[in-house]
C-alpha positions as CSV (number, residue, x, y, z in Angstrom):
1,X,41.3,7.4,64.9
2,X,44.4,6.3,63.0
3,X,44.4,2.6,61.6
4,X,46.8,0.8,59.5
5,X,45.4,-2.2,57.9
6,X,48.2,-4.6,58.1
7,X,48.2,-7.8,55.8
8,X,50.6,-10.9,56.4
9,X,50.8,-13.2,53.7
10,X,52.1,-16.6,55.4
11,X,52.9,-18.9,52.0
12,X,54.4,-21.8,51.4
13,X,57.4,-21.2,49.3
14,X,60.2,-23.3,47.3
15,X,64.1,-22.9,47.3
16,X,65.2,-21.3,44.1
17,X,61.5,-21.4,42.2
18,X,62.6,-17.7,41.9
19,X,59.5,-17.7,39.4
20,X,56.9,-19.8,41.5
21,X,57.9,-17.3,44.6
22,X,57.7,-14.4,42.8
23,X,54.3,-15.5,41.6
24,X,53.2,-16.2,45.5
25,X,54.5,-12.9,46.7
26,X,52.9,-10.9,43.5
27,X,49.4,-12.6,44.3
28,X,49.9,-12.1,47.9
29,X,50.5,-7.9,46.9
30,X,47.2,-8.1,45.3
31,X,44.8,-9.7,47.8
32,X,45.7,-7.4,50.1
33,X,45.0,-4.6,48.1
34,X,41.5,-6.0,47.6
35,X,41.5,-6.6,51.1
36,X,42.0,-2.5,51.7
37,X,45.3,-3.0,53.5
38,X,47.8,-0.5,53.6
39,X,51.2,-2.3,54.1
40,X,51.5,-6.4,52.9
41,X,53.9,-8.5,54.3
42,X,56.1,-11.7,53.1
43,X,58.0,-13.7,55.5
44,X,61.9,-13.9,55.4
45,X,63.7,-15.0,52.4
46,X,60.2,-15.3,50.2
47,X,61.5,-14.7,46.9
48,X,64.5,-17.6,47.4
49,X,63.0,-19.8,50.0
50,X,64.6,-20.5,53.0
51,X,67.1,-21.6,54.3
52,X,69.1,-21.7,50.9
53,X,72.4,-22.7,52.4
54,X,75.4,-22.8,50.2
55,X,73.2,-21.8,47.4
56,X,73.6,-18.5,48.8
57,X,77.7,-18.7,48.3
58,X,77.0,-18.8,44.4
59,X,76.7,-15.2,43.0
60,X,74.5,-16.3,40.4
61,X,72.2,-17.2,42.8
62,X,71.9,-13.8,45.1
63,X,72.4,-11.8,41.6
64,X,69.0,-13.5,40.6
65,X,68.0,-13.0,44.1
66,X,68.1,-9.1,43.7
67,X,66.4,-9.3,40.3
68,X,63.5,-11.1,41.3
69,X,63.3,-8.3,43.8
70,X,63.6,-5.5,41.6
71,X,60.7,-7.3,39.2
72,X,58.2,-6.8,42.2
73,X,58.7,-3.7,42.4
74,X,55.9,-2.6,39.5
75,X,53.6,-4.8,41.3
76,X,53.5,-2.5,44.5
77,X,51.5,0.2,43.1
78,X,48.7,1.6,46.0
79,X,50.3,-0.4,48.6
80,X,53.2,-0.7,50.8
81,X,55.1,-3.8,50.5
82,X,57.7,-5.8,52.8
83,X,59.5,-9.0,50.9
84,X,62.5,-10.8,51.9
85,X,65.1,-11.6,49.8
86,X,69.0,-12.4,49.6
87,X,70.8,-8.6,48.7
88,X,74.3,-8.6,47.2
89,X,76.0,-5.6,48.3
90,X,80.1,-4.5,47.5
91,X,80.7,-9.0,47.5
92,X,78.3,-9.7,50.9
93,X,75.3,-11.4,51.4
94,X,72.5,-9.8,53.3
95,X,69.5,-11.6,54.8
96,X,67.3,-8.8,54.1
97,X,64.1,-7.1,53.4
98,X,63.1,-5.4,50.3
99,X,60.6,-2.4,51.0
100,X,58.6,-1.1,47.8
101,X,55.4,1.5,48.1
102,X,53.3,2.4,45.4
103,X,55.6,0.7,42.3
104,X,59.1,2.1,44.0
105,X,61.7,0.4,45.8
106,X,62.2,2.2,48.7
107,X,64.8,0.5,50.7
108,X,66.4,-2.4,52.2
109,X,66.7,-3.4,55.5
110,X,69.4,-6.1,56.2
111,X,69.3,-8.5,59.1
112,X,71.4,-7.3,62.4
113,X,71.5,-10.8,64.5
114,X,72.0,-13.6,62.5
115,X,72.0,-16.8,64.5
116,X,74.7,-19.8,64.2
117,X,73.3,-22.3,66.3
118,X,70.6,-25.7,65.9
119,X,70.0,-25.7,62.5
120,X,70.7,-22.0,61.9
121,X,74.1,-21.8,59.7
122,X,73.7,-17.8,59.4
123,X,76.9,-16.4,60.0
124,X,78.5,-19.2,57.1
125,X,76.5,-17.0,54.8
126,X,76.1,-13.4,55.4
127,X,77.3,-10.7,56.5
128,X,75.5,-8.5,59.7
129,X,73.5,-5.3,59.1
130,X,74.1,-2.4,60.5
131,X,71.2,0.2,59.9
132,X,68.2,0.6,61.8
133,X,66.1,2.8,59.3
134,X,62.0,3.7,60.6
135,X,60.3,4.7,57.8
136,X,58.0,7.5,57.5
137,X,54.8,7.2,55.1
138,X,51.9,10.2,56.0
139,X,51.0,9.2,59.4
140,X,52.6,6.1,59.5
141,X,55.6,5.0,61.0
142,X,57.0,1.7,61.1
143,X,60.1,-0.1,61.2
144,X,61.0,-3.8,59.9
145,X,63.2,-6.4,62.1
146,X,63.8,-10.1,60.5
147,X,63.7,-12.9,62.6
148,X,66.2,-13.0,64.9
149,X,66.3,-8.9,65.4
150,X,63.1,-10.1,67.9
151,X,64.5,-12.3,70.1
152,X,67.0,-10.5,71.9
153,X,66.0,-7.3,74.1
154,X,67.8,-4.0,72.8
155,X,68.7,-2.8,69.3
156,X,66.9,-2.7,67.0
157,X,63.2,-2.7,68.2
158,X,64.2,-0.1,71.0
159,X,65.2,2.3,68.7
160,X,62.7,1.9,66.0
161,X,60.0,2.5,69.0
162,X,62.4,5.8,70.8
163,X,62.7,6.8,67.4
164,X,58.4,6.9,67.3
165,X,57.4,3.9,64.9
166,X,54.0,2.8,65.9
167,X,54.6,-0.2,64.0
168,X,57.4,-3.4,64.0
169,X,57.0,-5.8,60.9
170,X,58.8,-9.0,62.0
171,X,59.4,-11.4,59.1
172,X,60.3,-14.9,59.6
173,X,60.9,-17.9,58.8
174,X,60.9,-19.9,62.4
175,X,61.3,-23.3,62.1
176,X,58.3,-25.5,64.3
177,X,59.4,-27.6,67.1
178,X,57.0,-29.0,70.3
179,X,55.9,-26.7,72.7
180,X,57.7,-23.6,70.9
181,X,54.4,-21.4,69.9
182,X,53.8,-20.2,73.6
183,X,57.5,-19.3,74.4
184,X,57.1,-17.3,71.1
185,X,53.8,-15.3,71.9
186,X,55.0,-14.3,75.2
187,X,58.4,-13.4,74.1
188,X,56.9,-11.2,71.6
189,X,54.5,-10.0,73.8
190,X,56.7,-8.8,76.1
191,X,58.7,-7.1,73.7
192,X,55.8,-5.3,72.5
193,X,54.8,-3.8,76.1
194,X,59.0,-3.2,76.8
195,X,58.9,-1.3,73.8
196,X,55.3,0.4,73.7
197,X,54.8,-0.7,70.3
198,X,52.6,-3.2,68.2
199,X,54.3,-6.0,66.6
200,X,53.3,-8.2,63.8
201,X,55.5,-11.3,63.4
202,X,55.1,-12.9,59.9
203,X,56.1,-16.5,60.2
204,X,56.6,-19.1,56.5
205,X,54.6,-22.2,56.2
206,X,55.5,-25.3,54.5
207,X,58.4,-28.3,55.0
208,X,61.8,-27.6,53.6
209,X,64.0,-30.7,54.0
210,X,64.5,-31.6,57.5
211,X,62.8,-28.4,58.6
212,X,58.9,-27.7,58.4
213,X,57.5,-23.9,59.2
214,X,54.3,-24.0,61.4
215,X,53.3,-20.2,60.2
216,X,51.0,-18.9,63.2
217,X,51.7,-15.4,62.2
218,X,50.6,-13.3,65.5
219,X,50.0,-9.5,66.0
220,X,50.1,-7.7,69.6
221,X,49.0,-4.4,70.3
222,X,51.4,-2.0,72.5
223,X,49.9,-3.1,75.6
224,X,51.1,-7.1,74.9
225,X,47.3,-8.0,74.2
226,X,46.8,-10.7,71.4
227,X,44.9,-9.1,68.7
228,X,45.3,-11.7,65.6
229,X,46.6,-15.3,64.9
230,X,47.0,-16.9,61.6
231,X,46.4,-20.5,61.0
232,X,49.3,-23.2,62.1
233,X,50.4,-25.1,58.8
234,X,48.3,-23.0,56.4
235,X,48.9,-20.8,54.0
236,X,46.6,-17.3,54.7
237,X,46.4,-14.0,54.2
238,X,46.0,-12.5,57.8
239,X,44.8,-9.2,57.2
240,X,43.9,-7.1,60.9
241,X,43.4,-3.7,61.9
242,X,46.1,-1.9,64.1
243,X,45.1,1.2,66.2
244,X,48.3,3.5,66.1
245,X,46.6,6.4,68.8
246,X,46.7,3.5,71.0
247,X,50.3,3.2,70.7
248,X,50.8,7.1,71.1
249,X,47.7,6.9,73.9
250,X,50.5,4.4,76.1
251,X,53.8,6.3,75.0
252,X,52.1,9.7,75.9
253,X,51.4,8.3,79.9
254,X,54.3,5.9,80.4
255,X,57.3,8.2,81.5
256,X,59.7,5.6,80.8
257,X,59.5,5.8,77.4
258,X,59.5,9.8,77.8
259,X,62.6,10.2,79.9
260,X,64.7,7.1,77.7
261,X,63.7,9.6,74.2
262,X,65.4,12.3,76.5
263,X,68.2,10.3,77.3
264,X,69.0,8.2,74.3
265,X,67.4,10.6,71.4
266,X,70.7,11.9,69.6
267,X,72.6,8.4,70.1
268,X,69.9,6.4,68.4
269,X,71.8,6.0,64.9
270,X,68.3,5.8,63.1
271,X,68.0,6.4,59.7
272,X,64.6,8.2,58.7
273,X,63.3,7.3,55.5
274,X,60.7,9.2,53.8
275,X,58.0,7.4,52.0
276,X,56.4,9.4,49.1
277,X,53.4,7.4,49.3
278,X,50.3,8.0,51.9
279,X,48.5,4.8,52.7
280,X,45.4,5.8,54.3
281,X,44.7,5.6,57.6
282,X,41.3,6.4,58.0
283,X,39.2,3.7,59.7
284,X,38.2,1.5,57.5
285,X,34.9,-0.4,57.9
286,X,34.9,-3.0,60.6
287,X,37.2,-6.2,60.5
288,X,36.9,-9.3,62.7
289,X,40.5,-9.7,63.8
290,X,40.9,-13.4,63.4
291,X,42.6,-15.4,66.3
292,X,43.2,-19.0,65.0
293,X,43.2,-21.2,68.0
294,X,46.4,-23.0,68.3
295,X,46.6,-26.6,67.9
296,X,46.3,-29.7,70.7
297,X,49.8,-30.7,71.6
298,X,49.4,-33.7,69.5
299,X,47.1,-32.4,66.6
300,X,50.2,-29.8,66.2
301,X,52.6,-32.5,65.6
302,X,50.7,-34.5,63.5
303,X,50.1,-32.0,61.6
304,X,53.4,-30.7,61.1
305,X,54.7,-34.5,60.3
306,X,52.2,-34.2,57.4
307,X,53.0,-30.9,56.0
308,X,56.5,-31.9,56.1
309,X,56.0,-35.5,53.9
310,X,54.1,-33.7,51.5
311,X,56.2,-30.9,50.8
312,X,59.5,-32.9,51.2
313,X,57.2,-35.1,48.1
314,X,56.1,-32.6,46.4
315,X,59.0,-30.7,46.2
316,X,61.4,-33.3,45.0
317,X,59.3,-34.2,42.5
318,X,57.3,-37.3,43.7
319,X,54.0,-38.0,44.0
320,X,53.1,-41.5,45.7
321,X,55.4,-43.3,48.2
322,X,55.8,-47.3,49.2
323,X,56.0,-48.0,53.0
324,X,57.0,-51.7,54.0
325,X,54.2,-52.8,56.6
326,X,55.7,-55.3,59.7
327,X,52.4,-54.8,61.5
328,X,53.9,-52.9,63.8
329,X,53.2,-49.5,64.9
330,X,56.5,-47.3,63.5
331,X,55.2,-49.1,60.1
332,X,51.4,-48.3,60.9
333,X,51.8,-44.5,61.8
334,X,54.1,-43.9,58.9
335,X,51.5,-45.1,56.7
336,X,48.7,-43.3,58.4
337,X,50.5,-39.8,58.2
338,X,51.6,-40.5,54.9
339,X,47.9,-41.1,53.5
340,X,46.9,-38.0,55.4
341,X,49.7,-36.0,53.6
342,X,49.3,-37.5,50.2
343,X,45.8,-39.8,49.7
344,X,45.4,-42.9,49.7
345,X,45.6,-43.4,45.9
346,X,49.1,-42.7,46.4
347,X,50.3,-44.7,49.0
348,X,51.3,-48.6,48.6
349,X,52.0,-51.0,51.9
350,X,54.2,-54.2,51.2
351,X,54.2,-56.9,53.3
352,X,57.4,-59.0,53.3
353,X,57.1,-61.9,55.9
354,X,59.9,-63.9,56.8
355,X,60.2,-67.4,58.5
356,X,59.9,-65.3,61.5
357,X,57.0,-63.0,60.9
358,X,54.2,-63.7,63.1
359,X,50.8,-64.7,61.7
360,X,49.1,-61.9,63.2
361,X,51.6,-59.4,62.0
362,X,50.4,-60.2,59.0
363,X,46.9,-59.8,59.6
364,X,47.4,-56.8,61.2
365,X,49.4,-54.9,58.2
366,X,46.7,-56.1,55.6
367,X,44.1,-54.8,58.6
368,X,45.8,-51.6,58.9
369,X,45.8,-51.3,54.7
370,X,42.0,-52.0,54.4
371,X,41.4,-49.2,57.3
372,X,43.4,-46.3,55.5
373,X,42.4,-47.6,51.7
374,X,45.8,-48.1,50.3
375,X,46.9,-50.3,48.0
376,X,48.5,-53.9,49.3
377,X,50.7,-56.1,48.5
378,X,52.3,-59.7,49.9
379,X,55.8,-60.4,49.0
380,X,57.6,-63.0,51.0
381,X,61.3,-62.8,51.3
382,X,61.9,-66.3,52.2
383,X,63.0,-67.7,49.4
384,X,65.7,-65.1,48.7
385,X,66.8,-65.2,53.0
386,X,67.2,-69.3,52.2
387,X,69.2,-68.3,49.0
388,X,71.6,-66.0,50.8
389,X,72.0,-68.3,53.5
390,X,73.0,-71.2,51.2
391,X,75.2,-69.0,49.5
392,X,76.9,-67.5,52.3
393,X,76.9,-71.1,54.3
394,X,80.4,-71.8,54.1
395,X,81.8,-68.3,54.8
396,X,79.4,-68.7,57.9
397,X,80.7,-71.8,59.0
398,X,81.8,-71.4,62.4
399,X,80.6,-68.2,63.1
400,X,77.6,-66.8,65.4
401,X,75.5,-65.7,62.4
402,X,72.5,-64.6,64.7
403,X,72.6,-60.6,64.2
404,X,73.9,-61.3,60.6
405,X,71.1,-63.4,59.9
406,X,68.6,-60.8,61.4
407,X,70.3,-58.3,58.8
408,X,69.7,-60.0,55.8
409,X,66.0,-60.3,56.4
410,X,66.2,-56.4,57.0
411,X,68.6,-55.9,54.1
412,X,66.8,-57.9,52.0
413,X,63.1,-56.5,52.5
414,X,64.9,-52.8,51.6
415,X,65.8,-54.5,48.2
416,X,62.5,-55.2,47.3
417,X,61.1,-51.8,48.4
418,X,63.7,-50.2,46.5
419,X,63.6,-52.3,43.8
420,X,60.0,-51.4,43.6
421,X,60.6,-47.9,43.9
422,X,62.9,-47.8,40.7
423,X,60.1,-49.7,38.7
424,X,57.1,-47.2,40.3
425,X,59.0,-43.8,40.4
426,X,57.3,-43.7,44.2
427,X,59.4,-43.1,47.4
428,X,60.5,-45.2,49.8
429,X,59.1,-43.7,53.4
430,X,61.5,-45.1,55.9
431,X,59.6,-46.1,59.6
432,X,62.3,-45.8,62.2
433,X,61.7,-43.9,65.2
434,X,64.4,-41.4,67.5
435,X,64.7,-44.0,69.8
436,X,65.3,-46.6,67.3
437,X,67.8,-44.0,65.3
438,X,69.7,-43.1,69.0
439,X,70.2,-46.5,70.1
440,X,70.9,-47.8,66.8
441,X,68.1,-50.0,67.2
442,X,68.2,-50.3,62.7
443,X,69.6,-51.9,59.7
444,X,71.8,-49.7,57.6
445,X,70.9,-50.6,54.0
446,X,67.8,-52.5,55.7
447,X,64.7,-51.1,57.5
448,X,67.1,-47.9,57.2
449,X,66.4,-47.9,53.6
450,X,64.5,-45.0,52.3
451,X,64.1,-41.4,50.9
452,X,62.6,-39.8,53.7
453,X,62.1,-40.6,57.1
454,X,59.1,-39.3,58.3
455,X,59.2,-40.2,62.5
456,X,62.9,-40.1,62.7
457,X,62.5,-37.4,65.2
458,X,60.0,-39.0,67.2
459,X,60.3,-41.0,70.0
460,X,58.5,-44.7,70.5
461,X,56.6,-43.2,73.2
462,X,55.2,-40.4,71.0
463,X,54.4,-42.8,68.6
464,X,51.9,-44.6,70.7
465,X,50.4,-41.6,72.1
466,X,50.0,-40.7,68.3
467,X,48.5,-43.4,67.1
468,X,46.0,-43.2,70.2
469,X,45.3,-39.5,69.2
470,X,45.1,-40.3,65.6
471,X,42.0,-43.0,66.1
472,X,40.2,-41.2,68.6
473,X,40.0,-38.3,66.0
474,X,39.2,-40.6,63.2
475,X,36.0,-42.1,66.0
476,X,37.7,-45.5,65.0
477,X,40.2,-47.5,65.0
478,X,42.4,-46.3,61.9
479,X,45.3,-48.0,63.2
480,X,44.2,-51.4,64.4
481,X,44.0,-51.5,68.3
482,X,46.0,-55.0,68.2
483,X,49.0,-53.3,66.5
484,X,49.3,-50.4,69.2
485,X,48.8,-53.4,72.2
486,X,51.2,-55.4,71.3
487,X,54.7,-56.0,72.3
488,X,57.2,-54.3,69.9
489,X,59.1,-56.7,68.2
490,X,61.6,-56.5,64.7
491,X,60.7,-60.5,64.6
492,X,64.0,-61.4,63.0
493,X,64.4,-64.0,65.3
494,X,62.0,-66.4,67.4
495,X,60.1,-64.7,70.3
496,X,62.1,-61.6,70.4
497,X,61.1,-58.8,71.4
498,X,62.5,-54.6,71.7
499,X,62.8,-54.9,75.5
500,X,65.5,-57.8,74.7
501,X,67.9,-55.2,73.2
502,X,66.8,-52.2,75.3
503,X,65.3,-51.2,78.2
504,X,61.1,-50.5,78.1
505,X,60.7,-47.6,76.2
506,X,59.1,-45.6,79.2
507,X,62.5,-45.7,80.6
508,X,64.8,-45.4,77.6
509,X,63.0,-42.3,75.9
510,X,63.4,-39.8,79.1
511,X,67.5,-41.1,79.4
512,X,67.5,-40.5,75.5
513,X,65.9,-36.7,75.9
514,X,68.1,-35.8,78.7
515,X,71.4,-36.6,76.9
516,X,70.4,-36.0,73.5
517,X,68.5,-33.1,73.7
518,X,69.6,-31.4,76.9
519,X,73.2,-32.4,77.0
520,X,72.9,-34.0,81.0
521,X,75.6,-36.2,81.6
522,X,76.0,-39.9,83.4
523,X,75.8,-38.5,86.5
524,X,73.5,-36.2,85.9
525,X,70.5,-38.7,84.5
526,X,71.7,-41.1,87.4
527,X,70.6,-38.4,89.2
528,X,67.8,-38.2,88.3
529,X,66.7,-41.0,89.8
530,X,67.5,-43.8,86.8
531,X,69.4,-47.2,87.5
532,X,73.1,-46.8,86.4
533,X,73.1,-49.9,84.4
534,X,70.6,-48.6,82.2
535,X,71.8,-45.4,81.9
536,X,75.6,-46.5,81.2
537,X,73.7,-48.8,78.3
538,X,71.6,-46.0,76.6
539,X,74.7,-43.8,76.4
540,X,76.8,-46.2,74.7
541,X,74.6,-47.7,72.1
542,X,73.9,-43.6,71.6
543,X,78.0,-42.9,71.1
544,X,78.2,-46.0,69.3
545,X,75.8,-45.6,66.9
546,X,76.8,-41.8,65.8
547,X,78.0,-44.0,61.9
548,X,74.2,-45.2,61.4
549,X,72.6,-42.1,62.3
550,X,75.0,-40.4,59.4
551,X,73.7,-42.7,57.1
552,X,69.8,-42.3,57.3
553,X,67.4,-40.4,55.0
554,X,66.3,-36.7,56.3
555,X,63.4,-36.2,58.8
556,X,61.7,-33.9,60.1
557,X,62.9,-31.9,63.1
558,X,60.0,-31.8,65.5
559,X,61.9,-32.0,68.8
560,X,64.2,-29.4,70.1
561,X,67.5,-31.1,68.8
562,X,66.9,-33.6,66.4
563,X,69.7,-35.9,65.1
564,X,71.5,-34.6,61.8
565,X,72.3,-30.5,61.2
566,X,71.2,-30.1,64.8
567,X,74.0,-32.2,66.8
568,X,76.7,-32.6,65.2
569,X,79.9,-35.0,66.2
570,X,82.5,-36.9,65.0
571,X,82.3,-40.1,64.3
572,X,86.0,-41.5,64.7
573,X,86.1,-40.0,68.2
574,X,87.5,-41.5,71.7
575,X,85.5,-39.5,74.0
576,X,82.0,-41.2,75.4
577,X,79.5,-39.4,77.3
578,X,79.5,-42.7,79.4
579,X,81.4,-41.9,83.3
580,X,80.6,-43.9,86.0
């Protein structure tokens, strides 16, 4: 029987640590040569990280690119080796894959379909490949796709699998958002059975900016049966055992796949490449082909909210953060993710009560800080809110001062975080919400105030089902159960309350996902079966609001379109979505 002992290395890399990466992929080229394998994989873009954005329009940049590339090279010797990297070729950019075997570089494979929507700028950068080489290596073929080469029926994978490879390599780097990991597998397993051949798809793991990679690397077998599953958010070396006579077993009784070689054989435009290295494809003693079980549906965002705060940290250069704690829940689950991501020894909650703050708000954030083991501390912002009043009072004088008022408490505690922050060196974690951050619902230069804003693409409702998840795991209450019961309130004012400014959250958040994330309009929602009065309100505090939402810190995407790179309008604009 013919085997190919596949390994795909799913790490966690850095944009431009050309050295770091280099180190990962080099160490990744080893282990699976311990591990007996006779091809290694690294996701898309390893050696610069991805997505490098206009990074990739210096030359510097894709010259040091190819040279990192070329270094690995020595490192490939007994082994076949697939690494992505930027290639410079005649003043282009290629997306593309570098393939080495036994201390040679082989040959590149650039990218086809580069995509150029959500957060996927592709086309801005590079230019489109245009061969589909299969290379040749003993009595393995295989071919190599990146990312986007997968998702659409057709060229290349068809001809890689008319032209015989037994074997696609997939690299990616596939950004996570809810729900996505089962449209994936059965997109890919359906391209596997279309095509009669086994496909590993290599997916990155680790946070980047607004964007965090959930890794779940998967192989299927020709027939579209599940065979291996990497961790989500891990770094591992999946390392699985692929039985090629099974691909020429199906190929040999299906006559589709006979009568399309017949048909299509001299148009394929494949480029054969010869290999001068024989892996070995003798069966090698038994492997247990891990399946990772995928995540709950919460458990998977939590985790990828954590992921993301610690790289975003860690990557910038910080190591602790400072979260202001209202006693609410945004504040609460911000602080609970962040310990998760980071430790407690490096996370700080500051109270800052105002003549407004409840008593038990209070209580609740120093309950909350006791629960998760951070660090605490009580600073009152009442005798700088009576200064500013007394100092603005006569410019006030005859004016309704109530939201101004509001904003100076806001304003005010983001001074003292700040201010804190410069004397620490820690990050300011910001705690707004997507529903907050489409409605407006937030103080620029206030509670806005932060480096990164770790639930700005999560929506209140999420939140509480969050926290919920979050203490039921923990077999306690981690979060206080009186600061998830409790009426949400900014308490800027006396007795107020969220549903004042907006409708109850179990109404707002399904307007807010049908016109933010799936483009319905007015009518549409109304529809839809929601009272017009709320849904003309949502719309316009959403169009209206477009100025803040270009003003706050990155977050994570975790939805399918988050605010920021992934909808983008104008802000001086006359057009509302609003049409009754």
């Amino acid at each position: 029987m013919r085997t190919c002992r596949l390994a795909l290395a799913q790490v966690n890399t850095t944009i431009g640590d050309f050295a770091g990466n280099s180190t990962l992929v080099v160490e990744s080229i080893g282990r699976a040569r311990e591990a007996g394998a006779a091809i290694v994989a690294l996701p898309e873009l390893a050696i610069t990280g991805y997505p490098p954005e206009d990074l990739i329009l210096r030359r510097s940049f894709c010259h040091a690119s190819r040279e990192a590339a070329a270094a690995i090279a020595a490192h490939t010797e007994g082994i076949i080796a697939v690494v992505g990297f930027v290639d410079w070729v005649h003043g282009d950019a290629y997306n593309a894959a570098a393939i080495f075997a036994d201390g040679t570089w082989v040959d590149t494979y650039h990218k086809i379909r580069l995509p150029n929507y959500g957060v996927f700028d592709e086309q801005r950068y590079f230019a489109p490949g245009g061969r589909v080489p299969v290379f040749e290596a003993g009595g393995l073929t295989f071919g190599v796709s990146i990312c986007e080469d997968l998702w659409y029926p057709g060229r290349p994978l068809d001809a890689m699998s008319l032209a015989g490879a037994d074997l696609c390599i997939n690299i990616n780097a596939s950004p996570y958002q809810r729900g996505r990991s089962g449209d994936r597998e059965r997109m890919i397993a359906t391209r596997a059975v279309d095509n009669l051949i086994a496909v590993a798809y290599l997916n990155a793991v680790g946070g980047q900016d607004e964007l965090v990679f959930d890794g779940a690397s998967i192989v299927f077998d020709a027939e579209g049966q599940l065979i291996a599953r990497a961790a989500q958010f891990e770094e591992e070396l999946l390392v699985v055992d692929i039985d090629l006579d099974q691909v020429a077993q199906r190929r040999l009784h299906d006559p589709r796949h006979r009568a399309e070689r017949v048909q299509r054989g001299g148009t394929l435009n494949i480029d054969r490449v010869r290999v001068e290295y024989e892996p070995s494809l003798a069966t090698p003693p038994a492997l247990q082909q891990p399946v990772a079980p995928l995540l709950s549906p919460h458990e998977e965002v939590w985790r990828a909210l954590t992921l993301a705060t610690r790289d975003y940290l860690h990557k910038t250069g910080f190591q602790s953060v400072l979260i202001g704690l209202s006693g609410g829940v945004d504040s609460a689950i911000v602080a609970a993710l962040a310990v998760d991501a980071l430790g407690a020894a490096n996370v700080t909650g500051v109270a800052m009560p105002s003549r407004y703050s409840s008593e038990h708000s209070l209580l609740d954030a120093r309950a909350l800080a006791d629960s998760l083991g951070i660090a605490f501390r009580v600073i009152p912002i009442e005798p700088a809110h009576a200064a500013m009043l007394d100092m603005l009072a006569e410019a006030f004088e005859g004016q309704a001062i109530g939201t101004a008022e509001e904003n100076l408490q806001s304003r005010q505690r983001g001074n003292v975080l700040m201010s804190l922050s410069n004397a620490t060196g820690a990050m300011v974690l910001a705690t707004g919400n997507k529903s907050e951050m489409a409605t407006g619902y937030a103080t620029l230069y206030g509670d806005m105030a932060g480096g990164y804003a770790v639930i700005k693409d999560v929506p209140k409702t999420l939140v509480y089902e969050l926290s919920r998840w979050r203490n039921e795991k923990a077999g306690r209450d981690l979060i206080p159960w009186s600061t998830i019961d409790k009426p949400p309130s900014a308490e800027l004012s006396p007795d107020q309350l969220d549903s004042d400014s907006l409708p109850p959250y179990e109404v707002l958040d399904p307007i807010l996902e049908a016109y933010v994330e799936d483009d319905r309009t007015f009518d549409e929602i109304v529809a839809a079966g929601y009272k017009p009065d709320d849904v003309e309100r949502v719309l316009g505090l959403v169009d209206r609001n477009e100025y803040k939402r270009r003003q706050a810190a990155p977050g994570v995407k975790i939805t399918p379109r988050a605010f920021g790179r992934d909808r983008r309008l104008p802000l001086a604009a006359r057009y509302r979505g609003v049409s009754r």
